[in-house]
N, C-alpha and C positions, 0 to 999 in steps of 0.2 A: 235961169230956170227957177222956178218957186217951189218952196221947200213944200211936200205934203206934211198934213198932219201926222202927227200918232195917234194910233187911239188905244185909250188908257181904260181898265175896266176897274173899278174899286167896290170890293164886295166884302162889306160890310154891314152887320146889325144893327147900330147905330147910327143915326141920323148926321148927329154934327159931326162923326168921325170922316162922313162921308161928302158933307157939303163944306169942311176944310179941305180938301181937296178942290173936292171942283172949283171952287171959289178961287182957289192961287193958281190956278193955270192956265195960262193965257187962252181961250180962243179959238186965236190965228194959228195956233200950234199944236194943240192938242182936242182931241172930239175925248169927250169923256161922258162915258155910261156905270151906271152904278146899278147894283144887284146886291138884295138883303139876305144870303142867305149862298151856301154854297152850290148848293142845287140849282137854282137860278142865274147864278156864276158860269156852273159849269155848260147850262146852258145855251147863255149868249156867248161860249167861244165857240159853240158846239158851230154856230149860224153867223160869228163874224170874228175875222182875223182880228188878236190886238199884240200892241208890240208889249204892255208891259200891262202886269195886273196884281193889284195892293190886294193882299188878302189877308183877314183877318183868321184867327183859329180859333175861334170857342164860339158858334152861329149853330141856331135851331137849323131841322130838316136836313144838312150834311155838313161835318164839319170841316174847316178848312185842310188840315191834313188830307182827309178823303179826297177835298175838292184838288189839290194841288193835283194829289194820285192822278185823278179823272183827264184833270186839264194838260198834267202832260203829256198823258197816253193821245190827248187829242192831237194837240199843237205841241210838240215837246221845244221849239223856237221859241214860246214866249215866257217871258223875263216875269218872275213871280215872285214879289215886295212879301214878306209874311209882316202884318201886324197884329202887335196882340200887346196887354196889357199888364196879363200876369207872364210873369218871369217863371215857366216852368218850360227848365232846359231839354227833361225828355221830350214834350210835344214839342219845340223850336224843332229839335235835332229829327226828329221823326218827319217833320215838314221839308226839311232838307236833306234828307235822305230822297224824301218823294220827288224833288227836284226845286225846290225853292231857291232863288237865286240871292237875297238878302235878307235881316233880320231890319224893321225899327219897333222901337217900345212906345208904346202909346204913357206918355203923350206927346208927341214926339214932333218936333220943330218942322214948317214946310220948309224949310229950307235943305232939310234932310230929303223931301218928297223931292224937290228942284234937283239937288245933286243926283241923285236915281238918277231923271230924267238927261239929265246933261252928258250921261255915258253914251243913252243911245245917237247910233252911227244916224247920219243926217238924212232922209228919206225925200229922194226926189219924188216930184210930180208929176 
């Protein structure tokens, strides 16, 4: 039986933050959609399951904190990456209060993005 995809949401303000991602992920493996802003974020989980979503914390129109809020009340099942650059531990921790499932620091290795990916349980087709 062949493995399904994940599908991966990275919602970030930033362009190259966003297109290193897609760019290292295979494919065959992962459907990956990208959203500039948290509000936009929250509303492609609003209209499509994803198993894991890179979220960045400091984005015009909702900030990721808010967004996590949102997105767990949605879906509280999906796996939420917080990325950010500035090292301020109150917003990390307030993120993960919300329900955040990991920290990385921008600028931060895809290899760090691959290990994420490699917890989740294998999703049949």
């Amino acid at each position: 039986m062949r493995q399904k995809a994940f599908n991966v949401l990275v919602v970030d303000d930033e362009q190259p933050v966003c297109d290193v991602i897609v760019d290292a992920l295979p494919k065959a493996k992962y459907h990956v959609d990208v959203a500039r802003n948290g509000q936009e974020g929250l509303e492609m989980v609003q209209r499509k399951k994803y198993d894991v979503v890179f979220m960045d914390l400091y984005m015009p129109v909702l900030d990721g904190c808010e967004a996590i809020k949102k997105i767990k009340s949605a879906s509280p099942e999906v796996i939420i990456v917080i990325m950010t650059g500035v090292r301020n531990r109150e917003m990390v921790e307030k993120a993960l209060n919300f329900g955040a499932n990991s920290v990385m620091v921008k600028p931060f290795r895809i290899s760090e993005v691959q290990n994420i990916l490699k917890m989740l349980p294998p999703r049949q087709g």
